[in-house]
C-alpha positions as CSV (number, residue, x, y, z in Angstrom):
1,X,9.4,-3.7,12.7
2,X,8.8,-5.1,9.1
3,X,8.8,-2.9,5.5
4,X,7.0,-3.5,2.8
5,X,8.5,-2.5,-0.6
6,X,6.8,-0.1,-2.5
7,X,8.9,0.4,-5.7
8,X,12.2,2.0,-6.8
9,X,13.8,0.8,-3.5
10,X,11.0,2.5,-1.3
11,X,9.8,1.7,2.2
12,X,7.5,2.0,4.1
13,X,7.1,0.4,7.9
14,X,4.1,-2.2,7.6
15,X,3.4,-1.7,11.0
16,X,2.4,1.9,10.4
17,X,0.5,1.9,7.5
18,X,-4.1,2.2,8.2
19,X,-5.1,1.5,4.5
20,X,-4.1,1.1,0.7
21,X,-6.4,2.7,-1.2
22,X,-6.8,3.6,-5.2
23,X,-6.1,7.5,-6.1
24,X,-9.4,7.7,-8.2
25,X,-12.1,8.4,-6.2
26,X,-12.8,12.7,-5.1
27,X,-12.0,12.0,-1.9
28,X,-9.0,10.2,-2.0
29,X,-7.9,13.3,-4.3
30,X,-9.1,15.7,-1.8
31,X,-7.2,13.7,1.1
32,X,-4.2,13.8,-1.5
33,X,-4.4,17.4,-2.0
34,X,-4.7,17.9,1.6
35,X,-1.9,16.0,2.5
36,X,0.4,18.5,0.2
37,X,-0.8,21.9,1.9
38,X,0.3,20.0,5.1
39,X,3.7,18.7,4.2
40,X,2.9,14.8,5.0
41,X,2.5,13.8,1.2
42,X,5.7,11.8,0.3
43,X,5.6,11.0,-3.5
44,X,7.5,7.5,-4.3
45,X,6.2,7.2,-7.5
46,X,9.2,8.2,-9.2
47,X,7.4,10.5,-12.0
48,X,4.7,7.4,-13.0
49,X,1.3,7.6,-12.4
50,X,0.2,7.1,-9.4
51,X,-1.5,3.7,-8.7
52,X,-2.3,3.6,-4.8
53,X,-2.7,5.8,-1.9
54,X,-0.8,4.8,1.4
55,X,-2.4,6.1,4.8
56,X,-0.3,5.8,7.6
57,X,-1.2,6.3,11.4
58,X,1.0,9.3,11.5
59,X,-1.1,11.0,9.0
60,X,1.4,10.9,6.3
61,X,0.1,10.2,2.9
62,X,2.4,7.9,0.5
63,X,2.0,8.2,-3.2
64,X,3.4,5.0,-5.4
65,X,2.9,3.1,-8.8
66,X,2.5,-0.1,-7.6
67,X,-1.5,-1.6,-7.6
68,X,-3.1,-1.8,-4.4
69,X,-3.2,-5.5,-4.7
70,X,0.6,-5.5,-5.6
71,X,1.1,-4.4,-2.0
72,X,-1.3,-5.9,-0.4
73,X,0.2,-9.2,-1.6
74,X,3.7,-8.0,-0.5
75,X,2.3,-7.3,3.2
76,X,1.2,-10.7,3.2
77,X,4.3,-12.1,1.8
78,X,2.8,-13.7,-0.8
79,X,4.9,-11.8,-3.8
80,X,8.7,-10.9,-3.6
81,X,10.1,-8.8,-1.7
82,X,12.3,-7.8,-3.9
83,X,10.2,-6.0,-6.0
84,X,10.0,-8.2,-8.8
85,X,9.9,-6.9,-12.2
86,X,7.1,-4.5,-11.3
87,X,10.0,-1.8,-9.6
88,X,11.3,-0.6,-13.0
């Protein structure tokens, strides 16, 4: 099992997660919004705005700040894991 870092000490298991999206298209608010009337929206974004949209296989929807790409590169391993200075 491996976790990716998504900011302020957050994690999420890599294994788990089905896409990385950005929040600014309808559906991707819709899917959002959904996501809270059903109780599997987790919000890591720590009161910033909200950057990209996790989908896990479990349904669960993952709000953080970091950029899609941010994550993406920290699934790959190319950035640290550590969260750089990107965390706040």
């Amino acid at each position: 099992m491996k976790f990716v870092n998504i900011g302020f000490g957050n994690l999420v298991n890599s294994d788990r997660i089905i896409t990385i999206v950005s929040p600014d298209s309808a559906p991707i608010k819709r899917t959002i919004q959904d996501a809270k009337e059903r109780s599997v929206l987790i919000d890591a974004t720590q009161g910033r705005k909200t950057r990209a949209v996790i989908i896990t296989d479990s349904d669960h929807v993952v709000l953080t700040f970091l950029q899609p790409e941010t994550i993406a590169g920290r699934l790959e391993g190319t950035e640290d894991a550590s969260g750089g200075n990107e965390d706040g």
